[in-house]
PDB file of N, CA, C and O in Angstrom:
ATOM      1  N   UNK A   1      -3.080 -19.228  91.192  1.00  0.00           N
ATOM      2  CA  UNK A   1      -3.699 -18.045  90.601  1.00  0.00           C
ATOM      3  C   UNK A   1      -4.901 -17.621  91.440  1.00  0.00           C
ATOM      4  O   UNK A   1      -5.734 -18.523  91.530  1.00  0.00           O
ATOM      5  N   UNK A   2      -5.192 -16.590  92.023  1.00  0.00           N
ATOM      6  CA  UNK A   2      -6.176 -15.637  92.459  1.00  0.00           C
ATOM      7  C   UNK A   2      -7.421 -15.805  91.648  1.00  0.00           C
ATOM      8  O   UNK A   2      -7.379 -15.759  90.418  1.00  0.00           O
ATOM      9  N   UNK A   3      -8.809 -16.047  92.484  1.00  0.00           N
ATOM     10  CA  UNK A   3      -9.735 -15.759  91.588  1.00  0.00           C
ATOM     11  C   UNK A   3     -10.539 -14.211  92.130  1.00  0.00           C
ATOM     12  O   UNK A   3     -10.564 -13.581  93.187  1.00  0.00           O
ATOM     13  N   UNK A   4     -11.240 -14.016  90.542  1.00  0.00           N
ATOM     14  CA  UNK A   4     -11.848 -12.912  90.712  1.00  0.00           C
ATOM     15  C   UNK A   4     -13.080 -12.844  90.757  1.00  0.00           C
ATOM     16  O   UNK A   4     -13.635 -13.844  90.302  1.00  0.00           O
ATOM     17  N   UNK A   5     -14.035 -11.695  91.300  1.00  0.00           N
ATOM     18  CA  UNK A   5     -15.420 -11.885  91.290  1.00  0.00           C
ATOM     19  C   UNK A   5     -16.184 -10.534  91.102  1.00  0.00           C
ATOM     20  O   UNK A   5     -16.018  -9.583  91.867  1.00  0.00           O
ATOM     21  N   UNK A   6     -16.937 -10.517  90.153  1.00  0.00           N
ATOM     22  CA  UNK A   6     -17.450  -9.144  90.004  1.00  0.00           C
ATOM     23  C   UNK A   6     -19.111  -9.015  90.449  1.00  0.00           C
ATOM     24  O   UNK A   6     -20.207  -8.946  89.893  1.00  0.00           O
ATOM     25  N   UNK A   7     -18.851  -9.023  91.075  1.00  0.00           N
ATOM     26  CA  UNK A   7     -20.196  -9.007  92.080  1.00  0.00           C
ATOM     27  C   UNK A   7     -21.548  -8.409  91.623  1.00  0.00           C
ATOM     28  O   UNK A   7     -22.719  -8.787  91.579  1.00  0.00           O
ATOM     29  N   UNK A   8     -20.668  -7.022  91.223  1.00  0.00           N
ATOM     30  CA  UNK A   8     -21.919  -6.231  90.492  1.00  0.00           C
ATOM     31  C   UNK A   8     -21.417  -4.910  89.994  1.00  0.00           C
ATOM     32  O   UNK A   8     -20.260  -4.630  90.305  1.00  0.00           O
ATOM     33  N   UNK A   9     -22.375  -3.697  88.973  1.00  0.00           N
ATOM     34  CA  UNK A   9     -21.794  -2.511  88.623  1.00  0.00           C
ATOM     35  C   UNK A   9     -22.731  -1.359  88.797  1.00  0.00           C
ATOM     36  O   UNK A   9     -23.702  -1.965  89.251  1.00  0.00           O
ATOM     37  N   UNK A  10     -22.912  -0.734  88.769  1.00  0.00           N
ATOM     38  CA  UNK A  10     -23.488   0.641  89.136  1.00  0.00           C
ATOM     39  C   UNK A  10     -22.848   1.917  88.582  1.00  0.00           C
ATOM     40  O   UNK A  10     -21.718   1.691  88.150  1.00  0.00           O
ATOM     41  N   UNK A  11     -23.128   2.831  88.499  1.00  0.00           N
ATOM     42  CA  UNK A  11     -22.953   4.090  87.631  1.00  0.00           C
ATOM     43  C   UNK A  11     -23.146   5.312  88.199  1.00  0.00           C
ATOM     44  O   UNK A  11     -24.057   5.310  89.027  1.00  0.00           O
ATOM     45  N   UNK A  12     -22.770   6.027  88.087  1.00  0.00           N
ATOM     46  CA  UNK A  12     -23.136   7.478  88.981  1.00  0.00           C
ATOM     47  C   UNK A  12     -23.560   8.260  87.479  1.00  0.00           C
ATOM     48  O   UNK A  12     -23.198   8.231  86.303  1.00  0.00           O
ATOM     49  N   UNK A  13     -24.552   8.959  88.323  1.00  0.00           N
ATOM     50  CA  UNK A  13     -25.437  10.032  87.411  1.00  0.00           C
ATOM     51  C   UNK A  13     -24.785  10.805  86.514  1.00  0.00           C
ATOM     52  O   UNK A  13     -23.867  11.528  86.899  1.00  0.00           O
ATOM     53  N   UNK A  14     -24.948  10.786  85.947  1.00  0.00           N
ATOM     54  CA  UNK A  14     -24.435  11.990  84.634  1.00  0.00           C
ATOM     55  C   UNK A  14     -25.156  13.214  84.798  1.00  0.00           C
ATOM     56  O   UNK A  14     -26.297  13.285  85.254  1.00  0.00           O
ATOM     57  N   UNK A  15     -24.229  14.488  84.290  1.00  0.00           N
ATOM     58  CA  UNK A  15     -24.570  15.694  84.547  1.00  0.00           C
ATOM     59  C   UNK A  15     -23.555  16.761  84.667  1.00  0.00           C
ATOM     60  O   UNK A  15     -22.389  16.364  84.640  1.00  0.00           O
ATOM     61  N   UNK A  16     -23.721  17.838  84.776  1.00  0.00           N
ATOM     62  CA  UNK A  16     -23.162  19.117  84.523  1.00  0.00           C
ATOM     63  C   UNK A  16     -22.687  19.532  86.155  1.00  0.00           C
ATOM     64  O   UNK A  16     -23.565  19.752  86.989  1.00  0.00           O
ATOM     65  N   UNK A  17     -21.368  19.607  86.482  1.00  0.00           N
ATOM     66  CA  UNK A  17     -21.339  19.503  87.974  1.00  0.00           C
ATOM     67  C   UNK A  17     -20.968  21.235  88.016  1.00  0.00           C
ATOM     68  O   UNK A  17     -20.536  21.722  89.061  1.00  0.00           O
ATOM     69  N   UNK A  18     -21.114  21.818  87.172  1.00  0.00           N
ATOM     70  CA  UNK A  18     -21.079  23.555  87.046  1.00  0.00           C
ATOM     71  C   UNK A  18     -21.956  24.078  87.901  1.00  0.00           C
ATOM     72  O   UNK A  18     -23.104  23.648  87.782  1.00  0.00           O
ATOM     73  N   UNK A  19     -21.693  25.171  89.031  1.00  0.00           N
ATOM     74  CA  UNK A  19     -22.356  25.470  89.670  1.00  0.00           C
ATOM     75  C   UNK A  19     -23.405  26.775  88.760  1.00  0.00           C
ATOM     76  O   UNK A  19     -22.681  27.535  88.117  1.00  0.00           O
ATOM     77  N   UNK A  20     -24.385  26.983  88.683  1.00  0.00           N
ATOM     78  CA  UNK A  20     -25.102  27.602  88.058  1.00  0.00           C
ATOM     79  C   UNK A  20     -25.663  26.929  86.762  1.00  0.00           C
ATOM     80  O   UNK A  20     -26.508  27.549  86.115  1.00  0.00           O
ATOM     81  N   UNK A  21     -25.175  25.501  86.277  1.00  0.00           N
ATOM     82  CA  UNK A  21     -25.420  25.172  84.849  1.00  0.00           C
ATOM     83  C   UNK A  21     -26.137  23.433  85.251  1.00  0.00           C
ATOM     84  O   UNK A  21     -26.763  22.609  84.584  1.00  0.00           O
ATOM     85  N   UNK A  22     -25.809  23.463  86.186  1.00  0.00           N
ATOM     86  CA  UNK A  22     -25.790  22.222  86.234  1.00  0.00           C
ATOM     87  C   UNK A  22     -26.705  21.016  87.921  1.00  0.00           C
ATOM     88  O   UNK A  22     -26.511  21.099  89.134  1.00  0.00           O
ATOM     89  N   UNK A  23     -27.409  20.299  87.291  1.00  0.00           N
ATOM     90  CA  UNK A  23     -27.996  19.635  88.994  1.00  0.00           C
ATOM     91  C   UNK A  23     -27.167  18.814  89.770  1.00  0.00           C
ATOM     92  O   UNK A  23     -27.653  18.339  90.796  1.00  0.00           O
ATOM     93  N   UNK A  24     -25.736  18.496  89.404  1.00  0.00           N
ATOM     94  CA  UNK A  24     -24.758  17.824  90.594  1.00  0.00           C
ATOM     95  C   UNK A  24     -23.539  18.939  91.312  1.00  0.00           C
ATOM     96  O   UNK A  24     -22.607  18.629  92.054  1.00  0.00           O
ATOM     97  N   UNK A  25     -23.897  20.230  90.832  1.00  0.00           N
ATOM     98  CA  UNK A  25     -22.989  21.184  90.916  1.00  0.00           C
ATOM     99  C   UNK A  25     -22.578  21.186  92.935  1.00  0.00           C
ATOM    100  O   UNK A  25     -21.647  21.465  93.691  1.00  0.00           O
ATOM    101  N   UNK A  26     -23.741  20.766  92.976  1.00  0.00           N
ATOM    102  CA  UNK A  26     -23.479  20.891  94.856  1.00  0.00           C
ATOM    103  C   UNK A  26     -23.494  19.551  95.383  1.00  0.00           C
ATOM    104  O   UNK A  26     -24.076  19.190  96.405  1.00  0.00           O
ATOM    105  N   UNK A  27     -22.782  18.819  94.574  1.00  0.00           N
ATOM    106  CA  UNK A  27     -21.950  17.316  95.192  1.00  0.00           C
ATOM    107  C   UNK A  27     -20.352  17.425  94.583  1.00  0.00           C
ATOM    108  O   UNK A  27     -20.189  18.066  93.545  1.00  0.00           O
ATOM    109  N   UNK A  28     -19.511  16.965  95.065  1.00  0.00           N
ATOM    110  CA  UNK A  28     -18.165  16.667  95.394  1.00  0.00           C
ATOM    111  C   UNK A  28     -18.276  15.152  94.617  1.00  0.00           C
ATOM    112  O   UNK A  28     -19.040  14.292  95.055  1.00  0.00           O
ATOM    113  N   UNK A  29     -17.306  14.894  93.246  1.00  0.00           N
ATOM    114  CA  UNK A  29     -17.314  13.844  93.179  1.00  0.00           C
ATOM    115  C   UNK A  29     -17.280  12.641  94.060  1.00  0.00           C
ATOM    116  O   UNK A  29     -17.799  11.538  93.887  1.00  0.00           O
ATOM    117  N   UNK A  30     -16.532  13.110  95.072  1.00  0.00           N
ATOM    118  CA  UNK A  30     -15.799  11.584  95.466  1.00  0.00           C
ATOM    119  C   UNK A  30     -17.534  11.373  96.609  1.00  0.00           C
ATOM    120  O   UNK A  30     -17.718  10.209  96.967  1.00  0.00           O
ATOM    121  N   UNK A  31     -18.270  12.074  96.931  1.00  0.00           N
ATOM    122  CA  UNK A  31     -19.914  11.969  97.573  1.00  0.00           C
ATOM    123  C   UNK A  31     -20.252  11.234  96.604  1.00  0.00           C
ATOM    124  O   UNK A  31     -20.903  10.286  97.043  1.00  0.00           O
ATOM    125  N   UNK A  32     -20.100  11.179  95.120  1.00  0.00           N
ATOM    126  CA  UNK A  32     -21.250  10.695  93.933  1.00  0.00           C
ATOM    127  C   UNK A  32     -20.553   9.424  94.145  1.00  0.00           C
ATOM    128  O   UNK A  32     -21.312   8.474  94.335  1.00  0.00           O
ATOM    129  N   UNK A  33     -18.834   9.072  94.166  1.00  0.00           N
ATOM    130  CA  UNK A  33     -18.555   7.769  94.264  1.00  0.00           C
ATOM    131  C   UNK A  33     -18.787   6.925  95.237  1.00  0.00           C
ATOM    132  O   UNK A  33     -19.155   5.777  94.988  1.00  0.00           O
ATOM    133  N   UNK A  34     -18.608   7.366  96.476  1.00  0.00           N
ATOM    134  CA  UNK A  34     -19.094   6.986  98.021  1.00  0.00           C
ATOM    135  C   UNK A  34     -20.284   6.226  97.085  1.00  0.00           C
ATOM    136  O   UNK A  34     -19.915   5.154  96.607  1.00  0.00           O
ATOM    137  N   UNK A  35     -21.654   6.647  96.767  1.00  0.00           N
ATOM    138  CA  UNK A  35     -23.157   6.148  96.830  1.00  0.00           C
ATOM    139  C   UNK A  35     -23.027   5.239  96.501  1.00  0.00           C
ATOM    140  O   UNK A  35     -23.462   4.254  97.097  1.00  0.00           O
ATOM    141  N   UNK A  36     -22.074   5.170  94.918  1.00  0.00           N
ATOM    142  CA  UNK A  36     -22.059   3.826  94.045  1.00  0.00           C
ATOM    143  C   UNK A  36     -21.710   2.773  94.767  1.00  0.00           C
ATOM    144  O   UNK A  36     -22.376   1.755  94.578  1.00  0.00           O
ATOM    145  N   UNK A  37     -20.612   2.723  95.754  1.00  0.00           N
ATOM    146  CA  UNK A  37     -19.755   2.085  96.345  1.00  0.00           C
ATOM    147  C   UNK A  37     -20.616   1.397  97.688  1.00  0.00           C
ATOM    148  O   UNK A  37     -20.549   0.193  97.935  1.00  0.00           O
ATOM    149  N   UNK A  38     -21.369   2.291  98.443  1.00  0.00           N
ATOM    150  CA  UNK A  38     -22.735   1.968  99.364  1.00  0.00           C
ATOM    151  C   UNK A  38     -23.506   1.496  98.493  1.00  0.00           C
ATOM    152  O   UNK A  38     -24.317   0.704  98.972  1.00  0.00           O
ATOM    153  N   UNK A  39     -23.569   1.621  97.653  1.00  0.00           N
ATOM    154  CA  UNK A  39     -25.519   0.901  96.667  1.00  0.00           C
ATOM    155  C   UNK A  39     -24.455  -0.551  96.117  1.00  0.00           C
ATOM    156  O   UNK A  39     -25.226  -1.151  95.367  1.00  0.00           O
ATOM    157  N   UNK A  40     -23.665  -1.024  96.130  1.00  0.00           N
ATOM    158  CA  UNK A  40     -23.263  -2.173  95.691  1.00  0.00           C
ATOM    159  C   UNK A  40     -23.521  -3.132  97.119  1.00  0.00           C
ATOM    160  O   UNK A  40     -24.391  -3.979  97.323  1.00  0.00           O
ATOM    161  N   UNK A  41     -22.076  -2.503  98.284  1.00  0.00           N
ATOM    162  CA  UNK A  41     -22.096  -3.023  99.686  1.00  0.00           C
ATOM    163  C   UNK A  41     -23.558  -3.420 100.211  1.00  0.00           C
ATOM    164  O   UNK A  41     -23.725  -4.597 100.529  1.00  0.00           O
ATOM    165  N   UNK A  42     -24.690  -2.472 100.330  1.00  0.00           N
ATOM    166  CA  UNK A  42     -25.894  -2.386 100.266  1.00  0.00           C
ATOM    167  C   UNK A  42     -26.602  -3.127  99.806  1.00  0.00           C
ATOM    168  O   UNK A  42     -26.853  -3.987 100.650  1.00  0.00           O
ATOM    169  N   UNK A  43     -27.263  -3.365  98.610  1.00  0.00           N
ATOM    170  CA  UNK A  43     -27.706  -4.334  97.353  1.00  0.00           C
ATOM    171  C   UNK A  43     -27.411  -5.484  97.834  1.00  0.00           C
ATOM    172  O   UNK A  43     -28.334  -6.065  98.405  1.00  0.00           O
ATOM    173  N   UNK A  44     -26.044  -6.188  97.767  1.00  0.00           N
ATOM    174  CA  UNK A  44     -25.514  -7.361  97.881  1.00  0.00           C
ATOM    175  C   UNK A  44     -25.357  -8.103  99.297  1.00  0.00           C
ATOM    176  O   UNK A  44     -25.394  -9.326  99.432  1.00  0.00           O
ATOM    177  N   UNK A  45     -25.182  -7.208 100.289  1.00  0.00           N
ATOM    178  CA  UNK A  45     -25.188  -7.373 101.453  1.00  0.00           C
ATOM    179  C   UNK A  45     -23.860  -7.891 102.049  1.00  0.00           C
ATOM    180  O   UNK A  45     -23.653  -8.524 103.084  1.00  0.00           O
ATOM    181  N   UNK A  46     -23.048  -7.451 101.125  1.00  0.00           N
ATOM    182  CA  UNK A  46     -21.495  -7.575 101.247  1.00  0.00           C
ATOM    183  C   UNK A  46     -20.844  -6.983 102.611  1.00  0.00           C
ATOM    184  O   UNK A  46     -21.290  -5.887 102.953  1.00  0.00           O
ATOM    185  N   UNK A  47     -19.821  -7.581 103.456  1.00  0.00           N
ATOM    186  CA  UNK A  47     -19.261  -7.755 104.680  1.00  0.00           C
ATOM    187  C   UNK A  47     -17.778  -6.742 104.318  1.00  0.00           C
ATOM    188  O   UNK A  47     -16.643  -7.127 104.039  1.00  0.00           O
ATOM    189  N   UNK A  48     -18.279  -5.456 104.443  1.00  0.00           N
ATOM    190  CA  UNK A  48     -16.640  -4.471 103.701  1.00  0.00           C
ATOM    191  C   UNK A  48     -15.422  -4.988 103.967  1.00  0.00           C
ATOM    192  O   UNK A  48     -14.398  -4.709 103.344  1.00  0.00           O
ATOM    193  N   UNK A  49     -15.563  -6.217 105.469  1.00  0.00           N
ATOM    194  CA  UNK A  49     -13.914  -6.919 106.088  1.00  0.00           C
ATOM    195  C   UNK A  49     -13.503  -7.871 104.995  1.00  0.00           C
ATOM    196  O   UNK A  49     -12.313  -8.186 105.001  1.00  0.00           O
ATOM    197  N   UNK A  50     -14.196  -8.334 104.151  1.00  0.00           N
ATOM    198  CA  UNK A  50     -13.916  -9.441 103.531  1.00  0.00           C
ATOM    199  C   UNK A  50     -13.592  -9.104 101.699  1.00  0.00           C
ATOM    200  O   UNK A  50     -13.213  -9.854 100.799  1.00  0.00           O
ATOM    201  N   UNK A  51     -13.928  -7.713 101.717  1.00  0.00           N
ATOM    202  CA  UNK A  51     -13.296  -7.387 100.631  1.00  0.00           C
ATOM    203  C   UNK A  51     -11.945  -6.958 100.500  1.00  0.00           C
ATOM    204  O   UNK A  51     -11.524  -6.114 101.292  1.00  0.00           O
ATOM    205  N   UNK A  52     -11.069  -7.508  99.447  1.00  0.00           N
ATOM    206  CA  UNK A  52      -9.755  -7.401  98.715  1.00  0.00           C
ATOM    207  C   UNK A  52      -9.230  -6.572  98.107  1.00  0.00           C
ATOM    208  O   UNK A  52      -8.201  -6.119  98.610  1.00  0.00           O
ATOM    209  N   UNK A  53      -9.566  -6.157  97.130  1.00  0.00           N
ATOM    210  CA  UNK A  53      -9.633  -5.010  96.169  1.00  0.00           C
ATOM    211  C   UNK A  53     -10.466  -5.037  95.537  1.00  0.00           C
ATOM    212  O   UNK A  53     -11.332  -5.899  95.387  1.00  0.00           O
ATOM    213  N   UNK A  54     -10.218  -3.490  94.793  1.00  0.00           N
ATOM    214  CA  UNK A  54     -11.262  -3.019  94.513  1.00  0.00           C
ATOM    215  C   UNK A  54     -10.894  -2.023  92.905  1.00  0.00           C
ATOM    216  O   UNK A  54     -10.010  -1.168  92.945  1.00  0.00           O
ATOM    217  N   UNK A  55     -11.492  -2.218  91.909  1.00  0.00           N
ATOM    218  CA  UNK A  55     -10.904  -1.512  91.033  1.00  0.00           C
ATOM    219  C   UNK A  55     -11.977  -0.382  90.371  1.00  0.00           C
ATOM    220  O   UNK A  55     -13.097  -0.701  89.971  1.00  0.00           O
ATOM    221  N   UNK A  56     -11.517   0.791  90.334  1.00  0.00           N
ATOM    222  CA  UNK A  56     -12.232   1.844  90.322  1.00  0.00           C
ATOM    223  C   UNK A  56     -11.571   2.474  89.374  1.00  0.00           C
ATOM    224  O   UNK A  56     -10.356   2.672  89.402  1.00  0.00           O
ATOM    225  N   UNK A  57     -12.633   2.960  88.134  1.00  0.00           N
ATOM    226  CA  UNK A  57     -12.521   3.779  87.043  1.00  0.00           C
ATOM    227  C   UNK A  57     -12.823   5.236  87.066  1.00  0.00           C
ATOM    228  O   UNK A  57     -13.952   5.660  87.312  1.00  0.00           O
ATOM    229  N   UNK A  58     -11.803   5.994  86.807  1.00  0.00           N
ATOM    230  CA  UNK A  58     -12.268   7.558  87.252  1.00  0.00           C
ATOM    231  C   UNK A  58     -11.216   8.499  86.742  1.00  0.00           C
ATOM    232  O   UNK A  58     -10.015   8.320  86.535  1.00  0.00           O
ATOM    233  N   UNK A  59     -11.905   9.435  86.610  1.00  0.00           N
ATOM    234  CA  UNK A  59     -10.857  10.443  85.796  1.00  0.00           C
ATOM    235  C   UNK A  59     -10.427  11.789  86.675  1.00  0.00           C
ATOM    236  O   UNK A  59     -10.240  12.876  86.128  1.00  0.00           O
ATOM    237  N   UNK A  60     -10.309  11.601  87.961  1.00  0.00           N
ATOM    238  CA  UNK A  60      -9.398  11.979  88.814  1.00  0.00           C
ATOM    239  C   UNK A  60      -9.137  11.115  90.106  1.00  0.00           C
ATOM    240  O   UNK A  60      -9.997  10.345  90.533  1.00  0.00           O
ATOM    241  N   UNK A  61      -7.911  11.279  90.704  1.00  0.00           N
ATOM    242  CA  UNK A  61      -7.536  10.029  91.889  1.00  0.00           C
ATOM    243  C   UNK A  61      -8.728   9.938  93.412  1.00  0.00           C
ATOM    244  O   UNK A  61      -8.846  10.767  94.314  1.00  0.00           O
ATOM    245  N   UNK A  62      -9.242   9.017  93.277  1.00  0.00           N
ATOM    246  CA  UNK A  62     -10.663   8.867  94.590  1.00  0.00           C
ATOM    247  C   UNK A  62     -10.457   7.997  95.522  1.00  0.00           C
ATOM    248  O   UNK A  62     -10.836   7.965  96.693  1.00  0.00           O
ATOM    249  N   UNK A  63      -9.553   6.990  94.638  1.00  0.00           N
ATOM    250  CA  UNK A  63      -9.514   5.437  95.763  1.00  0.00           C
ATOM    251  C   UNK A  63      -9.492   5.405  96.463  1.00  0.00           C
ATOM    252  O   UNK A  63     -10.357   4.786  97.084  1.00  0.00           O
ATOM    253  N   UNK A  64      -8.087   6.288  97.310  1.00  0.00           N
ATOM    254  CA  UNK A  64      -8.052   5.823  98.359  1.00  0.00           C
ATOM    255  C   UNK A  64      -9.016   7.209  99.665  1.00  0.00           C
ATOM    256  O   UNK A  64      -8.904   7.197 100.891  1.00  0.00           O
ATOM    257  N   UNK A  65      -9.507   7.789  99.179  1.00  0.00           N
ATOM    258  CA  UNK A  65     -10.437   8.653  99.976  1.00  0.00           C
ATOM    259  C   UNK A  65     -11.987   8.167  99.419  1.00  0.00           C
ATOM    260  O   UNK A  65     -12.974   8.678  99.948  1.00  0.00           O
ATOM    261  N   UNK A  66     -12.075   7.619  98.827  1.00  0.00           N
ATOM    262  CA  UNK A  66     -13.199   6.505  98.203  1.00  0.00           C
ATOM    263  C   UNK A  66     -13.809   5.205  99.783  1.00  0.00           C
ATOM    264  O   UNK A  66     -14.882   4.884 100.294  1.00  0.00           O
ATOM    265  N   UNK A  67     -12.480   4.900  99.959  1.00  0.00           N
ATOM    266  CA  UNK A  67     -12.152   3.566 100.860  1.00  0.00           C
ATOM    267  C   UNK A  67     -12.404   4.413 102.394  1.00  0.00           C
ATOM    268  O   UNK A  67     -12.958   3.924 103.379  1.00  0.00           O
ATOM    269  N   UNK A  68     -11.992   5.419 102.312  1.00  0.00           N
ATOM    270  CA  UNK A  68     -11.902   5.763 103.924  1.00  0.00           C
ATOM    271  C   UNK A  68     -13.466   6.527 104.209  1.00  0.00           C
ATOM    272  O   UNK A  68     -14.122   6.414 105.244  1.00  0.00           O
ATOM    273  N   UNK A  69     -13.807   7.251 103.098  1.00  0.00           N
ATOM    274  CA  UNK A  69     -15.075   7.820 103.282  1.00  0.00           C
ATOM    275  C   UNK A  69     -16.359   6.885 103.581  1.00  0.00           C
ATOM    276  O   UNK A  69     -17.305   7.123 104.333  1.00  0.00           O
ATOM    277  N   UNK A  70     -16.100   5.674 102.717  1.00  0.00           N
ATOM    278  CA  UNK A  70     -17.322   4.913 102.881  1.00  0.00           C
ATOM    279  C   UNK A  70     -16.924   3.717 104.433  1.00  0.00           C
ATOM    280  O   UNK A  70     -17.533   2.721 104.824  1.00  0.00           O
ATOM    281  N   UNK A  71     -16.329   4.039 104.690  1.00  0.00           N
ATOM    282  CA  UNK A  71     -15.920   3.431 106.298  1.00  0.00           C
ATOM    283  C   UNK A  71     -15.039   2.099 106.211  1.00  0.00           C
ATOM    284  O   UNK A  71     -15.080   1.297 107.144  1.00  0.00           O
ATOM    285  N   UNK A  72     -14.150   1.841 104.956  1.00  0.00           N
ATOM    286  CA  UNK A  72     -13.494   0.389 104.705  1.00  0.00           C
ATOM    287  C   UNK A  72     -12.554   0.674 105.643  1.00  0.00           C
ATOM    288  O   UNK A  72     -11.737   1.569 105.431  1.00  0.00           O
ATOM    289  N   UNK A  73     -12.550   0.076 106.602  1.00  0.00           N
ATOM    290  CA  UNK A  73     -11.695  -0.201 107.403  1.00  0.00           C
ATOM    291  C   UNK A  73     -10.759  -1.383 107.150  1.00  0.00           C
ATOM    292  O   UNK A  73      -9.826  -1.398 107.953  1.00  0.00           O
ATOM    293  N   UNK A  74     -10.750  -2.134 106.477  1.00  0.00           N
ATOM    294  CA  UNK A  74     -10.384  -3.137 106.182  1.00  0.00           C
ATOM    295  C   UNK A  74      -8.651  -2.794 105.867  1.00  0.00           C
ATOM    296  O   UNK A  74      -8.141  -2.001 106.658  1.00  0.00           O
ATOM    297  N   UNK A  75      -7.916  -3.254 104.961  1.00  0.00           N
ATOM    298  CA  UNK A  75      -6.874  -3.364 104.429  1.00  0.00           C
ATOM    299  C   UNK A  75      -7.058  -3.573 102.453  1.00  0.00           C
ATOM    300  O   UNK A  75      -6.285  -3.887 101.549  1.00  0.00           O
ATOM    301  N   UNK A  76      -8.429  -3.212 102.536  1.00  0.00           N
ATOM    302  CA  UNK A  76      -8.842  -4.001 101.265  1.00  0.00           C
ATOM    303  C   UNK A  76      -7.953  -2.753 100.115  1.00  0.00           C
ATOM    304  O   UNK A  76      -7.797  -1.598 100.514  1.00  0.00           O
ATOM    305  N   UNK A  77      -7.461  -3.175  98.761  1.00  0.00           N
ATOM    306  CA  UNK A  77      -6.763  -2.597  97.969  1.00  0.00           C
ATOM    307  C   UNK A  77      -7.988  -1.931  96.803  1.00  0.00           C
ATOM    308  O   UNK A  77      -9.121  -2.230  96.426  1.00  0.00           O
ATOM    309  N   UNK A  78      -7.052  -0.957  96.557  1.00  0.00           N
ATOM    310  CA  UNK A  78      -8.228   0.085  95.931  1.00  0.00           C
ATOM    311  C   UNK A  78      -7.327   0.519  94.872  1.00  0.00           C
ATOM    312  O   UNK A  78      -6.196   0.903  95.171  1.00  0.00           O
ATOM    313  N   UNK A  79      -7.855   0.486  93.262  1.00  0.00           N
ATOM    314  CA  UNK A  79      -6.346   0.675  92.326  1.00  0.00           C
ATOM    315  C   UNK A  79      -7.735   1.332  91.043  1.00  0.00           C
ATOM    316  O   UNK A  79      -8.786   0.764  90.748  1.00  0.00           O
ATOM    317  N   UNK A  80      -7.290   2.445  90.614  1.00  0.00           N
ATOM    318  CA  UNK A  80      -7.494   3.258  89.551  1.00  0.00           C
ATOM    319  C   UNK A  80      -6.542   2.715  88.521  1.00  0.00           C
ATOM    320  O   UNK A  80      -5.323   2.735  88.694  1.00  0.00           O
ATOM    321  N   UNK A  81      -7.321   2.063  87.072  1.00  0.00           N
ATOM    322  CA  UNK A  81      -6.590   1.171  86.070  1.00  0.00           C
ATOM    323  C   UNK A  81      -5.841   2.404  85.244  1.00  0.00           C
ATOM    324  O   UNK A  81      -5.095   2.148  84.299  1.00  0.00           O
ATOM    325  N   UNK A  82      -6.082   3.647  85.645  1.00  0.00           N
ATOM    326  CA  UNK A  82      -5.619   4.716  85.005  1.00  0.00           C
ATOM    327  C   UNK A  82      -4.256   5.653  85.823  1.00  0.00           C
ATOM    328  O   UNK A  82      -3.589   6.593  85.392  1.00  0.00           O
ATOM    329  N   UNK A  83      -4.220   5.104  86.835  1.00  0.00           N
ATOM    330  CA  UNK A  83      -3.689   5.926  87.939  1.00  0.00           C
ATOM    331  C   UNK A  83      -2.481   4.838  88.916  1.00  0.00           C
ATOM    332  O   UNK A  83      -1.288   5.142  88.915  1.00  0.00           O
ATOM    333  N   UNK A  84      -2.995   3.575  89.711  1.00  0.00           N
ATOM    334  CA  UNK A  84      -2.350   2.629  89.705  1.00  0.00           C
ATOM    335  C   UNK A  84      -3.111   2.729  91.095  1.00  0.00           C
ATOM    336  O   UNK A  84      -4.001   3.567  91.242  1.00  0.00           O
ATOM    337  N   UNK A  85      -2.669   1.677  92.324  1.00  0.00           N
ATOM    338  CA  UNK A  85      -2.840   1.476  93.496  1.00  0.00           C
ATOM    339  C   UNK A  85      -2.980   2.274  94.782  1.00  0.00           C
ATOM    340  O   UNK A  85      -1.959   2.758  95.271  1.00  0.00           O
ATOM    341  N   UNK A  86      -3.840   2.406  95.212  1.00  0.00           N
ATOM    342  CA  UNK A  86      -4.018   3.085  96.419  1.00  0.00           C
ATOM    343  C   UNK A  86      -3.364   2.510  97.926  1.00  0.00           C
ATOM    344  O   UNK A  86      -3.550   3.147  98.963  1.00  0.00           O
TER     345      UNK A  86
END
């Protein structure tokens, strides 16, 4: 059996992403997910080659442009529990 490790969690800002209504209106979700994803790597001082997967909660598909934006070069697996595997 595989073990698991949750290293750590982080949150992206809440807010009105409406342009005219709102202060995230001029970010692109998958920019707000990138940060979370850098402020963990970051924080922890985590080695992106040595990560596996990765499970990401979101209410449209990011993973796998999640993984390439923040520079995972790796092979590491990226799976939306709502959506399935990247």
């Amino acid at each position: 059996m595989s073990q698991a490790y949750i290293i750590d969690a982080v949150r992206t800002p809440r807010g009105i992403g409406k342009v005219g209504k709102g202060s995230l209106a001029h970010l692109h979700p998958q920019q707000l997910a990138t940060s979370v994803l850098k402020a963990i790597v970051d924080r922890n001082g985590i080695d992106t080659a040595s990560i596996d997967d990765v499970v990401w909660s979101t209410s449209s598909q990011r993973g796998k442009l999640l993984r390439v934006q923040m520079g995972q070069r790796s092979l590491a697996h990226f799976a939306d529990p709502a959506r399935g595997p990247y």
